[in-house]
SENUTI-432024 format. One record per residue (C-alpha): residue in one letter; x, y, z. Coordinates in steps of 0.25 Angstrom, whole numbers, padded with zeros to 4 digits, always signed. Layout:
// SENUTI-432024
AXYZ/...
This chain:
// SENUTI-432024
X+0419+0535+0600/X+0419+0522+0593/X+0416+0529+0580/X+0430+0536+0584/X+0438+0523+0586/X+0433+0517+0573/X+0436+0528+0564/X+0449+0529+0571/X+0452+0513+0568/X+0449+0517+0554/X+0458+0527+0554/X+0470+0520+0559/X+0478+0510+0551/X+0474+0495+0549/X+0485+0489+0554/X+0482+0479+0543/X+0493+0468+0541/X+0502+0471+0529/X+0502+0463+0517/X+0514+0452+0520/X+0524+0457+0508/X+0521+0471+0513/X+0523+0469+0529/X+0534+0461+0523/X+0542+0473+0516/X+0539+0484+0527/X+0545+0474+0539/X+0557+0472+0530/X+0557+0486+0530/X+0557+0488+0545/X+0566+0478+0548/X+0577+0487+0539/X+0573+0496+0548/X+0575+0491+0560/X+0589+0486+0555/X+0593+0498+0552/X+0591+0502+0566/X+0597+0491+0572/X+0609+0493+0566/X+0610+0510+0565/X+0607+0507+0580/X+0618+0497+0582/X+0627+0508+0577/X+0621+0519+0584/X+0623+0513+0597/X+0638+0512+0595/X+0639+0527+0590/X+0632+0529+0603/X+0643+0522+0609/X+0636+0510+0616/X+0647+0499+0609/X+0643+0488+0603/X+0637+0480+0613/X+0628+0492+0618/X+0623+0493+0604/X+0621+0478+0602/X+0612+0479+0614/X+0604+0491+0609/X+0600+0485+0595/X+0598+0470+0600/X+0583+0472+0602/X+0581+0478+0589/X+0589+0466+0583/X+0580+0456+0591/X+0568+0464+0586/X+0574+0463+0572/X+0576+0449+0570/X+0562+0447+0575/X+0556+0455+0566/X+0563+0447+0554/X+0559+0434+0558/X+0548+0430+0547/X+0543+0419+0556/X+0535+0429+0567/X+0523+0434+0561/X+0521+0448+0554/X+0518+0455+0570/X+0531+0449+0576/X+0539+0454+0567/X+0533+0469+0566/X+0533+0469+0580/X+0548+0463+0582/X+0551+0473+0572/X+0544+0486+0579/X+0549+0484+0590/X+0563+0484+0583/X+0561+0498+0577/X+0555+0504+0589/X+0567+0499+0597/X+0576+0504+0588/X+0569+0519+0593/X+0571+0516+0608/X+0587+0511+0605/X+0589+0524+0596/X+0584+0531+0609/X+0591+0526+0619/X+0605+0526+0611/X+0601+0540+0608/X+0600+0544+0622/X+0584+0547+0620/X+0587+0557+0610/X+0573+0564+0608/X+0576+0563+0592/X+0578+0549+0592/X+0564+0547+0597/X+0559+0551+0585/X+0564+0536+0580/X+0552+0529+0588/X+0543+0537+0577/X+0551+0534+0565/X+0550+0519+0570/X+0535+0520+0573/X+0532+0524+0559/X+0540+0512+0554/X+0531+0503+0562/X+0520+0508+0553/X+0526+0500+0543/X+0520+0489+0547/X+0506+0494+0546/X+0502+0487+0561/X+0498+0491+0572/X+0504+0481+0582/X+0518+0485+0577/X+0514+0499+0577/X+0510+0499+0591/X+0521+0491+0596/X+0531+0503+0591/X+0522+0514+0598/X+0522+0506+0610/X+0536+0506+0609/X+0539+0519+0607/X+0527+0521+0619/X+0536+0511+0626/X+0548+0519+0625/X+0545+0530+0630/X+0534+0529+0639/X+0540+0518+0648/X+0556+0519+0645/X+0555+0534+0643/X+0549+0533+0658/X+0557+0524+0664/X+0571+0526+0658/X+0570+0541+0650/X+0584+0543+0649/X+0583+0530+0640/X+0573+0538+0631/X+0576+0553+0632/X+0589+0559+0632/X+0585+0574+0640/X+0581+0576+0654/X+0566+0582+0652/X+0562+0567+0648/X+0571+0560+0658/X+0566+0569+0669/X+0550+0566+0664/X+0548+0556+0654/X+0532+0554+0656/X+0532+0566+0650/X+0542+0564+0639/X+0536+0550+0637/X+0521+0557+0634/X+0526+0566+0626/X+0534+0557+0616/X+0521+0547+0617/X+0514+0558+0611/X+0525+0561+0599/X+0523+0544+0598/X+0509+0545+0597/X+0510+0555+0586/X+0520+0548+0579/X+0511+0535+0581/X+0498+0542+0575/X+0507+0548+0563/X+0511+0534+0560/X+0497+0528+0562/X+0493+0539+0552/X+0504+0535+0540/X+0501+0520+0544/X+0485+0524+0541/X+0490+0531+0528/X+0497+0520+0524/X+0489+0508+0528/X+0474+0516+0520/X+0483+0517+0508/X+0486+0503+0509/X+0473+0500+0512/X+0470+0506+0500/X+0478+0499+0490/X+0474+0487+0497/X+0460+0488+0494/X+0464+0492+0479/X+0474+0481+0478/X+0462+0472+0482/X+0453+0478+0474/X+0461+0476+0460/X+0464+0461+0467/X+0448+0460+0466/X+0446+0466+0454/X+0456+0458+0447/X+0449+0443+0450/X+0436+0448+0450/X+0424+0452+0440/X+0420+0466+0441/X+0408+0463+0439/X+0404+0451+0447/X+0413+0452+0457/X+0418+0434+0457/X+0432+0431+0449/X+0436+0435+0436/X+0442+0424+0426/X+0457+0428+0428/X+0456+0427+0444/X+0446+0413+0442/X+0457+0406+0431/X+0467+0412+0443/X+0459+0403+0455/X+0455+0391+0448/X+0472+0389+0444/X+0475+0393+0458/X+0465+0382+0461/X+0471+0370+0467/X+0472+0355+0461/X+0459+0348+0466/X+0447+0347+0458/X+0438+0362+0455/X+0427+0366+0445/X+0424+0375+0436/X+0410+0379+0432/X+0410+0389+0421/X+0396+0397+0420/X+0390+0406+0409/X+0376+0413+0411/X+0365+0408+0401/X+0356+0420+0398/X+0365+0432+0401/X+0365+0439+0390/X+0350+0440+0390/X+0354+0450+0402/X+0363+0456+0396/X+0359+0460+0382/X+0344+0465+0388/X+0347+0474+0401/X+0361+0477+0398/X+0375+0473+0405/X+0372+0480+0418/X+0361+0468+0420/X+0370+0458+0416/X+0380+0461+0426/X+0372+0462+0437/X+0365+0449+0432/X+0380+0443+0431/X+0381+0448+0447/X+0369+0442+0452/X+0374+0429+0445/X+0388+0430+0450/X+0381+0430+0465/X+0373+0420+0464/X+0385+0410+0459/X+0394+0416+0470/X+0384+0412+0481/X+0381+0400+0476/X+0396+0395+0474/X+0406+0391+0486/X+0414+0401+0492/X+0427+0396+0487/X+0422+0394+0472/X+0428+0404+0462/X+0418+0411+0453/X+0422+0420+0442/X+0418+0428+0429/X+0423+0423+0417/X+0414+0431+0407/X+0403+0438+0404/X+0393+0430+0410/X+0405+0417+0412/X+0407+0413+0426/X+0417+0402+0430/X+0418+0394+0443/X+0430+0387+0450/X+0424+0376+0460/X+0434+0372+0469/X+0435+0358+0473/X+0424+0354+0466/X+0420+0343+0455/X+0413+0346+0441/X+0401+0339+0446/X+0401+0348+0459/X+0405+0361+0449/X+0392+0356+0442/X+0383+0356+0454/X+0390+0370+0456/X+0387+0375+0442/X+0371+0369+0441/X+0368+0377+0456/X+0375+0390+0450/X+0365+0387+0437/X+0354+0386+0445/X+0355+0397+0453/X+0358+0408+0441/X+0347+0402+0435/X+0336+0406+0446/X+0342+0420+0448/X+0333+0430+0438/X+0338+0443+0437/X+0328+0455+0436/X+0330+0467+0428/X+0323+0479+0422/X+0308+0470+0426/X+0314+0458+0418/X+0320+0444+0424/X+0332+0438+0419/X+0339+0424+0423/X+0351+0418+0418/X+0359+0404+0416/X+0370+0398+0419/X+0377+0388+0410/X+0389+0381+0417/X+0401+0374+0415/X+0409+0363+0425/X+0424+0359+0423/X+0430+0352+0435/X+0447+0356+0436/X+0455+0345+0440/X+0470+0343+0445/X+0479+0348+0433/X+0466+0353+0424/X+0470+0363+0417/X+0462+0374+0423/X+0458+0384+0413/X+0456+0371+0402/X+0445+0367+0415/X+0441+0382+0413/X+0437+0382+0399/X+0431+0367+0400/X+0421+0372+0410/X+0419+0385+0401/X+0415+0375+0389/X+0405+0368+0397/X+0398+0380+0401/X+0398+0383+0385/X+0392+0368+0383/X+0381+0372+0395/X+0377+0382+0386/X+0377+0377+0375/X+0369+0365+0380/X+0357+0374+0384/X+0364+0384+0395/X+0359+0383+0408/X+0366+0371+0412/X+0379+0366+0418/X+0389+0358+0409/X+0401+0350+0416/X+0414+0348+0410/X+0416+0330+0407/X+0426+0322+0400/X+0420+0321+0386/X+0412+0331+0385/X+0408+0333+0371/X+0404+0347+0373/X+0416+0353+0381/X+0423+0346+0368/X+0415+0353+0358/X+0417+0366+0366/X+0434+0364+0365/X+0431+0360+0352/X+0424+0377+0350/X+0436+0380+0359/X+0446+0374+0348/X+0438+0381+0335/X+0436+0394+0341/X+0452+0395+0341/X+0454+0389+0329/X+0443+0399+0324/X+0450+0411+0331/X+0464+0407+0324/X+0457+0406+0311/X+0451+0420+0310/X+0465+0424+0317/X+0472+0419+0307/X+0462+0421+0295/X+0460+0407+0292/X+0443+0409+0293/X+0439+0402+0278/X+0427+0410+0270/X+0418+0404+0260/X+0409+0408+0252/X+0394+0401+0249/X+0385+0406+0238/X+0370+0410+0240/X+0364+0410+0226/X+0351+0414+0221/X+0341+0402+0219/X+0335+0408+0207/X+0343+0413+0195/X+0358+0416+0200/X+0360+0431+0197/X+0377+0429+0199/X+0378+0438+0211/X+0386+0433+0222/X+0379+0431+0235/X+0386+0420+0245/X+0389+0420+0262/X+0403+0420+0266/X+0407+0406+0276/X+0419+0405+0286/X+0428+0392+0287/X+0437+0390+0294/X+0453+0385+0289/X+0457+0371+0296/X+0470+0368+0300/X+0470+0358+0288/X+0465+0369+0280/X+0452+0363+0279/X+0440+0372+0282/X+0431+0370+0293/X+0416+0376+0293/X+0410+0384+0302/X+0402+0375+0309/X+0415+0369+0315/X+0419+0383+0322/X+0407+0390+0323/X+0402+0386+0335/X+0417+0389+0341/X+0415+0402+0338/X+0402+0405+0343/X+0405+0398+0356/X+0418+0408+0357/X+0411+0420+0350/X+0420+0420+0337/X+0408+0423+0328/X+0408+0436+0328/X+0425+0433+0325/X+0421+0425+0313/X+0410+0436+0308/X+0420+0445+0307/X+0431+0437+0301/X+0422+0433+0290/X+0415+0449+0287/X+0431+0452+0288/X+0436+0441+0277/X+0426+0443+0268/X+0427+0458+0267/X+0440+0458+0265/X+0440+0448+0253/X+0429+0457+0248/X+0437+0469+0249/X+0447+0461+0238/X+0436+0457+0229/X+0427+0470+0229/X+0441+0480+0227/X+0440+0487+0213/X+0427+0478+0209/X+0411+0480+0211/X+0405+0470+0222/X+0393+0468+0215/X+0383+0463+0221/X+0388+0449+0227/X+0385+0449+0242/X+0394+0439+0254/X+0386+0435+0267/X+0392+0434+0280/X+0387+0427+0291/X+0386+0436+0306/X+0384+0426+0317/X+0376+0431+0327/X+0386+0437+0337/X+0391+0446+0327/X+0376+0450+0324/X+0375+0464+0330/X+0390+0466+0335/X+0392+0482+0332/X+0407+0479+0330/X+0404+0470+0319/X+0396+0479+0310/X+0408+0489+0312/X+0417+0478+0307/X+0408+0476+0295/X+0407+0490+0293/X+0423+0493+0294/X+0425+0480+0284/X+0416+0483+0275/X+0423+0498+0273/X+0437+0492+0273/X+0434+0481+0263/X+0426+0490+0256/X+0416+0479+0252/X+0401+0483+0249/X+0391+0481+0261/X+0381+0473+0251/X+0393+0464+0248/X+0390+0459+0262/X+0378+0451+0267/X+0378+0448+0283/X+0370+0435+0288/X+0365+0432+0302/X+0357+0421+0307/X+0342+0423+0309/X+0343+0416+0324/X+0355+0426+0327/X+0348+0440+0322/X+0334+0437+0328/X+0341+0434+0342/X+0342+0449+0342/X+0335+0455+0331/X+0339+0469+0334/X+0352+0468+0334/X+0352+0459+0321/X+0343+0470+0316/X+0352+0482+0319/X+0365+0473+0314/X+0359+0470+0300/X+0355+0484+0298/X+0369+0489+0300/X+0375+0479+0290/X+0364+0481+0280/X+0367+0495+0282/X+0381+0494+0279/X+0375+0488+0265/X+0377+0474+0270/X+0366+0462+0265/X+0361+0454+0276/X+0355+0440+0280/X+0349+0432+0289/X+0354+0419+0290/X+0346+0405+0294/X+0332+0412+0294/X+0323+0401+0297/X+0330+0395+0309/X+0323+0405+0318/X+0310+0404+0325/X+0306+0419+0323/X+0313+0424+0309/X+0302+0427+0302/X+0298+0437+0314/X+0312+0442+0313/X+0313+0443+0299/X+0309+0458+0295/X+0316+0462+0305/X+0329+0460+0299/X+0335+0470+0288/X+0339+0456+0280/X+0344+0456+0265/X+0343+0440+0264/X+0336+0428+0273/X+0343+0414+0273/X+0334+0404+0273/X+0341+0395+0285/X+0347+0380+0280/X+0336+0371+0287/X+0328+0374+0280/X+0333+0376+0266/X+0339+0361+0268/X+0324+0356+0269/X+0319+0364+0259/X+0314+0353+0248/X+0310+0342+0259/X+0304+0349+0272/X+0292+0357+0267/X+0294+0366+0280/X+0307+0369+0277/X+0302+0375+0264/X+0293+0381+0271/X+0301+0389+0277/X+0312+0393+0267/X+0301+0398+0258/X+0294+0406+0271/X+0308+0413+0274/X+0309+0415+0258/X+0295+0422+0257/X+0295+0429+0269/X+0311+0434+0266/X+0306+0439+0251/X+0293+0445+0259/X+0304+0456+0267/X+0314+0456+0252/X+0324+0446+0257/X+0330+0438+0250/X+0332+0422+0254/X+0343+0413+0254/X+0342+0398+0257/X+0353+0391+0265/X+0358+0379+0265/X+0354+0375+0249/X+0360+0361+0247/X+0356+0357+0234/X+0348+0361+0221/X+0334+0356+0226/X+0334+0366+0238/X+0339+0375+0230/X+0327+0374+0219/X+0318+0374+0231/X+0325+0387+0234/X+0323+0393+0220/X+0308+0389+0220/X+0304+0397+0234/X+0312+0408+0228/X+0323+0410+0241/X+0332+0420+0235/X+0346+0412+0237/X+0353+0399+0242/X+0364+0394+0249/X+0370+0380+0251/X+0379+0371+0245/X+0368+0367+0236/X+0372+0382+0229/X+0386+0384+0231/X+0397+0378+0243/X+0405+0388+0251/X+0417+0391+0245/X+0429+0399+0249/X+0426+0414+0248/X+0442+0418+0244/X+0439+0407+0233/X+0425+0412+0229/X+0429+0427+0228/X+0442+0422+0217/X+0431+0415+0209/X+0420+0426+0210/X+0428+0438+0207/X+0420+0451+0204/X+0423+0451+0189/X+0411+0443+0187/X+0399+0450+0187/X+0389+0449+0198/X+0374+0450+0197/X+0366+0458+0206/X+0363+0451+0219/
């Protein structure tokens, strides 16, 4: 029996509370109604010849009704009830100035589908115990008020069960159009609520996104908050070795263990890949801090299992405090460069945002040449130069140089890349630049090789180590190359040797696909590493420069020598040929010529000059040696 109930209660309509503007436009909508009949009654009653007074009289109650039901100050029951018992009445006066017509009962039914309206069951019971009321007790106790033939008057018990039985159907076909209606609503409820959700929230973690995060902390009031920005230290570990799948259920676990650990009022959202941002309200920088040191101790203990290998993570953190009439999202980027500045101090370790701070200023300082660096490839104002690499021994006339990028100042002065290069690692412009100058270079190739043989004169290019590997930058080297039409072994690519042994497989794979293409290639800076020499063979390499450090020590510090002639011997050992960086006068460079490195560069053997000048000097007419 109780099942039964339960699955009836589920049945019938909630009787939920309408949403304000909604209850709003259907009581409006009632009222109308209710007018109407106040005033279609009005008239009736005179047509039915009861004068004007008679017809006042009628109609009164359902203008006191009325007037209750639009008086905004009684709450939302008040007035649904005021205005029920309104329509209901309306029923009862059109019966009784009909002379209890049986047709004009059918207006009790009308009405009780009205009520439905408002989707509540106290006003919908109040119009069925009308109508109840009606009939059972004034149909009893004066029918001829009610029904207008002598059957009912003679026996209205009976009459009175039998039109409580066409109310009671008419009740449980409005109950069922009110369920109808309320599911759909329900419905679009929980879809309207779902795409509410869905659009603050990350689909994957489940806290805020950063369009609904930027929306709390302006909506946040005037009195002092925080902001701790937080990126995780070691991610990418996760990721790159099990897959994406790991790291998402990595980035949950951590996401949980920051949401249990914070206030219940804080606001935690997902600003990134593995970038988190907090709003602490009412809280000082130095409580943020506290803040931000427990959530970097507690992501550091957590160890994530998977696939019979243990993982853990870091957290570097960043802590901006946001005053009265700070402006917010300038608060927002602050605490993101103190965050940057934790990392770039070790990772691991919480970096609080203070007047003075030397590294938030050089951080707006990258902040400042990333833009002026994305406006000067925008609008072509990146500089090349050209340096020559030339044989120690007798020069044969080829032509064998690396290509430089500068960078055209306002003043139209140039500025070297040690000034914007570190912008444009911290912002991920590299790649931007790679392409910008394998683009450039191409292109004013493409002008001095139409109608003229190349030779054998070969132009190096720098890759920097997030361009190392990126399958959509060997296609644009591939589509250039064709365009331009420029011969692949005009073209010598170089790479660090700490980049392309931090992941000698892919370095491998890249540099067979440019040497495929009939490309030269070099690794640059060899030396600098711990492991080179073990990584050496590896690498399908045309040429080996010998790294600066120690080429500058070369006559003075015997180990330095001992080293350049090491890579040399051992290069020459697997037919590579050397070259010796940072060559800055004849002595090192006769020291060069006696271990027999193949060629050198530095301002000892030839300044960088510009490349557009270099190529109107060195036109093609001249002929070139082979190289």
């Amino acid at each position: 029996m109780t099942g039964w109930l339960r699955r009836l209660a589920r049945a019938l309509p909630s009787g939920r509370p309408l949403p304000a503007r909604e209850w709003n436009l259907r009581h409006r909508a009632i009222l109308w109604i209710l007018g109407l009949h106040i005033a279609g009654l009005f008239v009736f009653a005179l047509v039915r010849g009861h004068g004007v007074g008679g017809a006042t009289l009628a109609v009164i109650p359902l203008g006191v009704a009325f007037a209750a039901a639009a008086q905004r100050v009684f709450s939302r029951n008040v007035r649904a009830g005021a205005a029920t018992l309104g329509l209901m009445g309306s029923s009862a006066v059109l019966v009784q100035l009909g002379d209890g017509v049986i047709e004009m009962h059918f207006h009790f039914f009308v009405m009780l589908f009205v009520i439905t309206f408002y989707q509540q069951w106290r006003a919908f019971l109040i119009a069925a115990g009308f109508v109840l009321a009606e009939h059972a007790v004034v149909g009893v106790l004066a029918p001829q008020l009610v029904y207008d033939h002598s059957a009912a008057q003679h026996h209205p018990v009976q009459w009175a069960l039998v039109h409580t039985l066409f109310i009671a159907g008419a009740a449980v076909a409005a109950i069922v159009n009110w369920s109808f209606a309320d599911r759909a609503q329900n419905a679009e409820r929980r879809i309207a609520a779902r795409l509410e959700y869905e659009a603050e929230r990350d689909p994957l973690t489940g806290v805020y996104n950063r369009r609904e995060f930027d929306r709390r902390l302006d909506a946040a009031d005037d009195g002092t908050h925080a902001i701790v920005f937080l990126d995780l230290d070691r991610f990418k570990i996760v990721n790159d070795s099990c897959g994406h799948a790991a790291g998402d259920t990595l980035l949950c676990q951590v996401t949980d263990l920051m949401r249990d650990t914070l206030r219940a009022g804080d606001v935690l959202a997902r600003v990134g890949g593995d970038e988190f941002v907090i709003l602490l309200h009412g809280s000082t920088a130095e409580q943020a801090a506290v803040v931000a040191e427990r959530l970097r101790r507690v992501v550091g203990q957590h160890r994530f299992p998977y696939q019979g290998r243990d993982f853990s993570v870091g957290l570097s953190a960043g802590v901006a405090a946001v005053h009265e009439g700070d402006d917010r999202q300038a608060v927002m980027r602050a605490a993101d460069a103190a965050c940057y500045a934790a990392k770039h101090h070790g990772r691991n370790r919480v970096h609080v945002v203070s007047a003075g701070d030397k590294d938030l200023a050089r951080q707006g300082g990258q902040a400042h040449w990333a833009e002026r660096l994305m406006n000067a490839m925008n609008q072509n104002t990146l500089v090349l130069y050209y340096q020559p690499i030339v044989p120690t021994a007798t020069p044969t006339g080829a032509r064998f140089g690396e290509l430089l990028v500068r960078m055209r100042g306002d003043d139209g002065g140039l500025i070297g890349p040690g000034v914007f290069l570190p912008a444009a690692e911290r912002y991920n412009l590299v790649t931007a630049i790679d392409r910008w100058v394998i683009g450039a270079a191409l292109e004013r190739l493409a002008e001095r090789y139409r109608g003229a043989d190349p030779g054998d004169e070969v132009f190096s290019i720098n890759l920097s180590g997030s361009s190392l590997g990126d399958a959509s930058l060997l296609q644009y080297i591939r589509d250039e190359l064709e365009e331009h039409g420029v011969p692949p072994r005009a073209i010598c690519f170089e790479v660090t040797e700490t980049v392309a042994v931090g992941d000698v497989d892919r370095a491998v794979a890249f540099i067979r696909e440019l040497r495929a293409l009939g490309c030269q290639f070099a690794l640059d800076d060899f030396g600098s590493g711990l492991s080179g020499f073990t990584y050496l063979k590896q690498f399908p390499a045309d040429l080996v420069k010998i790294d600066g450090s120690f080429v500058r020590g070369i006559v003075r510090d015997p180990l330095d020598r001992a080293v350049v002639e090491s890579v040399h011997r051992i290069s020459h050992e697997m037919g590579l040929r050397t070259i010796a960086e940072f060559v800055e006068d004849a002595e090192i460079l006769e020291a060069l010529r006696a271990i027999g490195v193949d060629y050198a560069q530095g301002y000892g053997t030839g300044v960088p000059v510009p490349f557009d000048g270099w190529l109107a000097e060195h036109a093609l007419d001249v002929p070139a040696a082979a190289f």
